[in-house]
C-alpha positions in Angstrom: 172.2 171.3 56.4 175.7 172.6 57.4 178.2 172.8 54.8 181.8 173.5 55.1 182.8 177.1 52.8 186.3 175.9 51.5 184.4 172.5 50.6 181.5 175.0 48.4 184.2 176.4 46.8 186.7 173.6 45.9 183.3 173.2 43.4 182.2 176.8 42.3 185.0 179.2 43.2 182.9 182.0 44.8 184.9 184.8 46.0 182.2 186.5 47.9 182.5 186.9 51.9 180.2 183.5 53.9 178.1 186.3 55.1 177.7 187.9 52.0 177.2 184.8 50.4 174.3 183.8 52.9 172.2 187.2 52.2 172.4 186.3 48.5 171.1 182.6 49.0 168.5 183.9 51.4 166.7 185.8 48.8 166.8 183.0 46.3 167.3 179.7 47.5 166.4 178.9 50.8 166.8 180.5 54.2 170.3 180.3 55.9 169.7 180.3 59.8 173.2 181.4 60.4 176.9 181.6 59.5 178.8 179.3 62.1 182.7 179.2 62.6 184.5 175.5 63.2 188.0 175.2 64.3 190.5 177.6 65.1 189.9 181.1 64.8 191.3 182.9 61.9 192.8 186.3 62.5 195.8 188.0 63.9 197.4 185.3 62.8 196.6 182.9 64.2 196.9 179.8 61.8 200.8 180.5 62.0 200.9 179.1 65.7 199.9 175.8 64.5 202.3 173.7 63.3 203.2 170.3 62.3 205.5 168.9 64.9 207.9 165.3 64.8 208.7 163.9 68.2 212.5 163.5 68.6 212.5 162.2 72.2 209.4 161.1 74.8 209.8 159.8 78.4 208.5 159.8 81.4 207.9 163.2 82.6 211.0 163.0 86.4 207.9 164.5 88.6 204.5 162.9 87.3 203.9 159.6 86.4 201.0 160.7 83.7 202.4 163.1 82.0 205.5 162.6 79.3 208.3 165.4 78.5 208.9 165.5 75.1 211.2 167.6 72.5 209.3 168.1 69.1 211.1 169.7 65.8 208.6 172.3 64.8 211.0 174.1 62.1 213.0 176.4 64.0 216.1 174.4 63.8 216.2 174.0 67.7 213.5 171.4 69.2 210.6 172.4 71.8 210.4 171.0 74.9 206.9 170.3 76.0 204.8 168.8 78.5 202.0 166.1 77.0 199.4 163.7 78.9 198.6 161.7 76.3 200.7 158.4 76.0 199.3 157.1 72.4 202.7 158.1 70.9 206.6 158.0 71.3 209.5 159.3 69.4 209.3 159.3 65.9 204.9 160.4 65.7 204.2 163.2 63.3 201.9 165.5 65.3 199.8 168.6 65.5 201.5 171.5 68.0 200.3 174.8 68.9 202.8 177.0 70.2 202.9 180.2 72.8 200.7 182.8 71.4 198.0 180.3 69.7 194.6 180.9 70.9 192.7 177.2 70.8 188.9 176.4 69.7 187.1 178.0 72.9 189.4 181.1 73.0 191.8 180.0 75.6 195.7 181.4 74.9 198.7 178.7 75.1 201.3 180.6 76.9 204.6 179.3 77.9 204.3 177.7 81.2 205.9 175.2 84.0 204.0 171.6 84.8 205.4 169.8 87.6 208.8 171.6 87.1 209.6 171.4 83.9 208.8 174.4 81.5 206.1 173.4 78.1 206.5 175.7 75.3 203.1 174.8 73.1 200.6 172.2 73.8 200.6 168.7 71.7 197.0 168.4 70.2 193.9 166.3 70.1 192.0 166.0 67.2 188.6 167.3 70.3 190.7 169.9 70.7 191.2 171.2 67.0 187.4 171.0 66.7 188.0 167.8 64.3 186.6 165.3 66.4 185.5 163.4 69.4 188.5 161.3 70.0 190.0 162.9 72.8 191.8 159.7 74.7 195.1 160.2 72.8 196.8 163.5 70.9 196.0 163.6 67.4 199.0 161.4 65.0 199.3 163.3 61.2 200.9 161.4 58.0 204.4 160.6 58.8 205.4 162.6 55.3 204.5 166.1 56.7 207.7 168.6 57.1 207.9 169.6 60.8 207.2 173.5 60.7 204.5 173.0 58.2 201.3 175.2 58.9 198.2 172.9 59.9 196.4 175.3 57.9 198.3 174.2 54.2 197.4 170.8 55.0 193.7 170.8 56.0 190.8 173.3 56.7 191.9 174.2 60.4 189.4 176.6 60.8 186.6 177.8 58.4 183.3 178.8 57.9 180.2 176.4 58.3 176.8 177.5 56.0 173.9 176.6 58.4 170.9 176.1 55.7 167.0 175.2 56.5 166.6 173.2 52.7 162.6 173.1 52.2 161.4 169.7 51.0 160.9 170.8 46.9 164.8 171.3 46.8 166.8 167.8 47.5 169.2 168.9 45.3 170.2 171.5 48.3 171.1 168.5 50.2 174.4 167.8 48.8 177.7 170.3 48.7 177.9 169.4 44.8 174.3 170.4 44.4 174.1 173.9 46.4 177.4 174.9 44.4 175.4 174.1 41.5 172.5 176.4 42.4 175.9 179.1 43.1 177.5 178.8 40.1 174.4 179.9 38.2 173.5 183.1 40.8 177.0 184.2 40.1 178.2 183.2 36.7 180.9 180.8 37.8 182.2 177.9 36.0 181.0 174.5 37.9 183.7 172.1 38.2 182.8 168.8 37.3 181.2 166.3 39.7 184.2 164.6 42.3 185.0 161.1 41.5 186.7 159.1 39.0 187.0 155.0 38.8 190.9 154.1 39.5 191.5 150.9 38.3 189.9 147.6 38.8 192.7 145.1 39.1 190.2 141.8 39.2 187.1 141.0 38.1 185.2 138.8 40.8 181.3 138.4 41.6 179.5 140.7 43.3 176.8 138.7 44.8 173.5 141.0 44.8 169.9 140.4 44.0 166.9 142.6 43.2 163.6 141.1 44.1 161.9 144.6 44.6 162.1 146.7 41.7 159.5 148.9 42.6 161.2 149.4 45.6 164.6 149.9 44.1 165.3 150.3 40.8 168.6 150.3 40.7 171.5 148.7 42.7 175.5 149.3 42.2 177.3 147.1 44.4 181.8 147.1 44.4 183.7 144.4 46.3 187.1 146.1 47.5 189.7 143.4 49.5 192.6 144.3 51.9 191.3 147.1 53.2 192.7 148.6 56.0 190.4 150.6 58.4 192.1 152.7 60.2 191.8 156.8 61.4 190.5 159.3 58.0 193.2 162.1 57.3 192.2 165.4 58.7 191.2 167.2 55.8 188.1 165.0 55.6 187.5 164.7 59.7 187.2 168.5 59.0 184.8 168.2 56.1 182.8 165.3 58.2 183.0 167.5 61.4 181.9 171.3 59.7 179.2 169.1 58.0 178.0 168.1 61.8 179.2 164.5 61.5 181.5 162.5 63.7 184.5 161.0 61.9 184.4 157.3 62.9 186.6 155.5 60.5 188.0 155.9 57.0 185.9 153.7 54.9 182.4 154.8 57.1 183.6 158.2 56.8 184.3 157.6 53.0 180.3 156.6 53.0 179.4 159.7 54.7 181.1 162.0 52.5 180.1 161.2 49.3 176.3 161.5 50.5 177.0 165.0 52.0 178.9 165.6 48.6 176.4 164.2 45.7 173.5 163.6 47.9 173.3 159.6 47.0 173.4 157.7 50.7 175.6 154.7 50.7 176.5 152.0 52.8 179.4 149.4 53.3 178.9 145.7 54.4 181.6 143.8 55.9 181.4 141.0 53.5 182.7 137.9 55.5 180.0 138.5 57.9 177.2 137.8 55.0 176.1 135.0 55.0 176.9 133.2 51.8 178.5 136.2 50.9 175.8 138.1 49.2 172.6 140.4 49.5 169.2 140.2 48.1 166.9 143.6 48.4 163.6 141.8 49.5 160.4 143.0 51.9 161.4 141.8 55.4 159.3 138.9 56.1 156.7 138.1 58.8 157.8 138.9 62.5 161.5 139.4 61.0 163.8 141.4 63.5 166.9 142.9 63.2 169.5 145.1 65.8 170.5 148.0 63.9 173.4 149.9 64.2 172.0 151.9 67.1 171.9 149.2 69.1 168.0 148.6 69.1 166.2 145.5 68.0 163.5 146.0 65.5 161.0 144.5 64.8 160.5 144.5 61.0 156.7 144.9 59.1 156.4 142.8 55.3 155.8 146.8 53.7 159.8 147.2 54.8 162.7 147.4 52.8 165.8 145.2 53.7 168.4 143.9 52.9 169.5 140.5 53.5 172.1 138.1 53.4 171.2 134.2 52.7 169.8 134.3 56.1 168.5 137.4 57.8 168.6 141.0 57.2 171.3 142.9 57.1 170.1 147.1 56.6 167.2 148.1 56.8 166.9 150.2 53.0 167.9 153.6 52.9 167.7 154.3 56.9 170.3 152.2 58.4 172.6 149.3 58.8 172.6 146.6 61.2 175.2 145.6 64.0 175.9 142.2 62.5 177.4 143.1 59.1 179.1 146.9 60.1 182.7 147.3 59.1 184.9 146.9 62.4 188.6 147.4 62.7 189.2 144.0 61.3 187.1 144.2 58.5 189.3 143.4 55.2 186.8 142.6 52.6 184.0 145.5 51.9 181.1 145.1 50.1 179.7 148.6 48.6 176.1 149.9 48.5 175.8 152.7 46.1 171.6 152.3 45.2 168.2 154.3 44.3 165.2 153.2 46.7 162.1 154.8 45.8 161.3 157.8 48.2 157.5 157.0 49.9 158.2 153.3 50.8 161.5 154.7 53.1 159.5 157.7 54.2 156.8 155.0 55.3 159.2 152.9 57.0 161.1 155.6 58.7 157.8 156.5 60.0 156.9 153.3 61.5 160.3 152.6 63.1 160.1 155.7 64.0 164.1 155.9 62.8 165.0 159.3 60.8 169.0 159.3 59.8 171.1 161.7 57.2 170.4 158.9 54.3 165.9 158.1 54.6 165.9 162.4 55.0 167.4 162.4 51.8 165.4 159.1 50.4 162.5 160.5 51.2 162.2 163.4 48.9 163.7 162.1 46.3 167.4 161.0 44.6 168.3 161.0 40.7 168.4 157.2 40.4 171.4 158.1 37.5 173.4 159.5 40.9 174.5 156.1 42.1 177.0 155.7 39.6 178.6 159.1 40.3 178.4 158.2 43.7 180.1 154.7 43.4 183.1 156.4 41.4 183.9 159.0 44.3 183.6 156.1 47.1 185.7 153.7 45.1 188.5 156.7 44.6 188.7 157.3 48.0 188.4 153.8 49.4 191.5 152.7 47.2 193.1 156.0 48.1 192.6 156.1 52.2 192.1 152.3 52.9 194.8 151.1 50.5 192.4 148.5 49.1 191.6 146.6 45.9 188.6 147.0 44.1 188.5 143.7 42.7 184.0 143.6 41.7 181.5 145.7 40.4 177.9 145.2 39.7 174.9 147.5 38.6 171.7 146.0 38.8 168.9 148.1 37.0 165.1 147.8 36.6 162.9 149.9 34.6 164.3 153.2 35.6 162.3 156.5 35.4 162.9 158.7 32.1 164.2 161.8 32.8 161.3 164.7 32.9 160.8 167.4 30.5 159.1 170.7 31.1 158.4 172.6 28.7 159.0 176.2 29.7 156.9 179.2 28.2 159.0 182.7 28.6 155.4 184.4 28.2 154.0 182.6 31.2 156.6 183.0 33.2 156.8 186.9 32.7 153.5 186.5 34.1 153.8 184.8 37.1 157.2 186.0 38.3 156.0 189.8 37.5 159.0 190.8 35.3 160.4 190.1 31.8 163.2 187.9 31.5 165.1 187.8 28.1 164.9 184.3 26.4 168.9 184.3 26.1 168.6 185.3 29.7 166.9 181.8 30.7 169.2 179.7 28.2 171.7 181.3 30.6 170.4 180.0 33.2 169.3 176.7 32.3 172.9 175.8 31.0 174.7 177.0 34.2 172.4 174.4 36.1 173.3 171.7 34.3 169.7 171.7 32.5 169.7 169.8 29.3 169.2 171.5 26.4 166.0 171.0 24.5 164.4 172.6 20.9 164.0 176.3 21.3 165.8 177.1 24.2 166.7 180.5 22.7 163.4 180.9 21.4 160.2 180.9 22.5 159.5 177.1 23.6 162.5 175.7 25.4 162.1 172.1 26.7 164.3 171.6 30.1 164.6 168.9 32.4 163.2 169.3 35.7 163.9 166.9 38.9 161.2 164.4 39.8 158.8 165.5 42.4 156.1 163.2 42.9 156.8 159.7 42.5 153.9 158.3 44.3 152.6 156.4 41.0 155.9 155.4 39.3 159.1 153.3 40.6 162.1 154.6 41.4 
């Protein structure tokens, strides 16, 4: 798992070095293969060559029909020329400059230079070529409300360092941001901030559509109908968070999906709801010789033990591993139906076998997810998708079955002296147990504390 520094520490403020930081988790959590960089290089400064920039004039370049000469206000009272390819833009665009001096993902130095005749003095970027993406057909356009002269860096993580973890399959809670600053905070007495996400408000109260017909198979189901979204490009402080993570940014309210399973650890998904059929979903078994094209562009054919889940005619997602072609959010999606559930962990491991399909959400299904995590998660996602897509959450459901009790351990200091070899102070483990969130049962400062631990096995119980 690769996780983003300046995202660990927005939730457990850690002041330690990333290196330092790694040796520490090594010994105690799990083993970090390496400390990666993302972006542009921090040192010398660096960061100060990057600036925002707003295009005052853009034409046609007198000498070359593919390249434009433009003047851009980068704060310094008199306006840069400079030479661009990229024609997705005109005067007026808000956009990210690097100026003489700047040394670029890759370690190549802008300097100063002539193109076709006419001097450049920076280099218009791309959000490939800030390490923030893929796109590279067209320079990358910022919010319209950033000063020109700003520093890139005040306004996103332009360059930071990435956490490469190997998480062993007894610690799922290592597979989210939230959870590994969790484990942090406790090494290193910090105060954990809450978990991200609060409800805005709700301005209607429609129907959400959805059906449980397999408890067993998922105990609990929070689906949120949002309208007018607009799907459009994510801002670059969470292309940088998706891209240090190892995703690809696609679009906001996708992205928005992917980044509150990489923060909480609950997968989601988002339906385009005018392309359901009779507007809902139903969580069924697929049914004999039932196919479906998922979202990787392959047709599958679908076994009665699967997961799915359907529309009033087909399905739509195949539980907990991925979404099909017919019901993904496009660019003209304006209606979004959110999936914010618990499937039980062997039935997707079982099916992710068979399809022989492994994605970021069934890895995470399969070992296991607090079924009480959905609603967390549903309360980030609707945040952001009001925030970045300028929607209106108008529905909300939660569908529950019989969902697990939370486990309780009861934890004997004696015993554990023995095994771990060395004496731990009672008041030493209530410590402990209340920097990880670990409810507090009878006797935690004395000699028989009970404390919650996270399922494990859950071959012989839903959920």
């Amino acid at each position: 798992m690769k996780v983003p520094y300046s995202w660990l520490r927005e939730y457990a403020p850690v002041e330690v070095s990333p290196e330092q930081l790694a040796e520490r988790l090594a010994v105690t959590t799990a083993e970090v293969e390496r400390v990666s960089w993302r972006g542009v290089v921090d040192s010398g400064g660096n960061f100060d060559h990057f600036r925002v920039g707003r295009v005052l004039e853009a034409g046609k370049h007198p000498n070359a029909d593919r390249l434009q000469l433009c003047k851009v206000d980068v704060g310094e009272g008199e306006a840069r020329q400079i030479v661009c390819g990229a024609w997705n833009f005109g005067a007026g665009a808000t956009v990210a400059v690097g100026l003489p001096g700047a040394i670029v993902p890759g370690g190549m130095k802008l300097e100063k230079v002539k193109l076709r005749g006419s001097v450049s003095e920076g280099m218009i970027m791309s959000e490939r070529e800030l390490e923030l993406g893929q796109d590279q057909s067209g320079i990358m356009l910022l919010p319209e409300d950033w000063e020109p002269g700003a520093l890139l860096a005040d306004h996103f993580a332009l360059g930071e360092a990435i956490l490469e973890l190997d998480v062993t399959g007894n610690r799922p809670d290592l597979l989210s941001v939230y959870g590994l600053a969790r484990e942090i905070a406790a090494l290193y007495k910090l105060e954990l901030a809450p978990p991200p996400g609060s409800d805005p408000e709700q301005v209607a109260d429609e129907p959400v559509q959805v059906a449980v017909e397999d408890f067993v198979g998922c105990p609990r189901y929070v689906g949120r109908l949002f309208r007018d979204v607009k799907i459009g490009h994510s801002p670059p402080w969470l292309k940088a968070r998706l891209s240090g993570a190892g995703m690809r940014p696609i679009s906001n309210v996708v992205d928005v999906t992917n980044y509150v399973m990489l923060a909480l650890g609950n997968p989601l998904h988002a339906f385009d709801l005018e392309r359901l059929a009779g507007g809902r979903l139903i969580v069924r078994r697929a049914r004999p010789a039932e196919e479906m094209r998922t979202l990787d562009g392959v047709e599958r054919k679908l076994d009665p033990r699967d997961l799915v889940i359907a529309d009033a005619a087909k399905p739509m997602a195949i539980a907990g591993i991925m979404g099909g072609e017919e019901s993904e959010v496009a660019d003209t999606s304006s209606s979004i139906l959110l999936e914010s559930a618990n499937f039980e962990p062997i039935g997707i491991l079982d099916s992710s076998e068979r399809l022989k399909l492994r994605t970021e959400g069934s890895n995470r299904w399969e070992k296991g997810v607090d079924p009480y995590l959905a609603g967390q998660a549903a309360e980030l996602a609707t945040e952001l998708i009001v925030q970045l897509a300028d929607a209106r959450w108008v529905g909300h459901t939660d569908i529950q079955g019989e969902l697990p009790a939370r486990p309780v351990v009861r934890f004997r200091p004696e015993r554990a002296d023995e095994l771990i070899g060395i004496s731990i102070p009672a008041d030493g483990a209530a410590r402990l147990a209340r920097a990880l969130r670990l409810r507090r049962g009878e006797g935690l400062d004395g000699n028989r504390p009970d404390l919650p631990r996270p399922r494990r096995d859950t071959r012989d119980r839903p959920g």
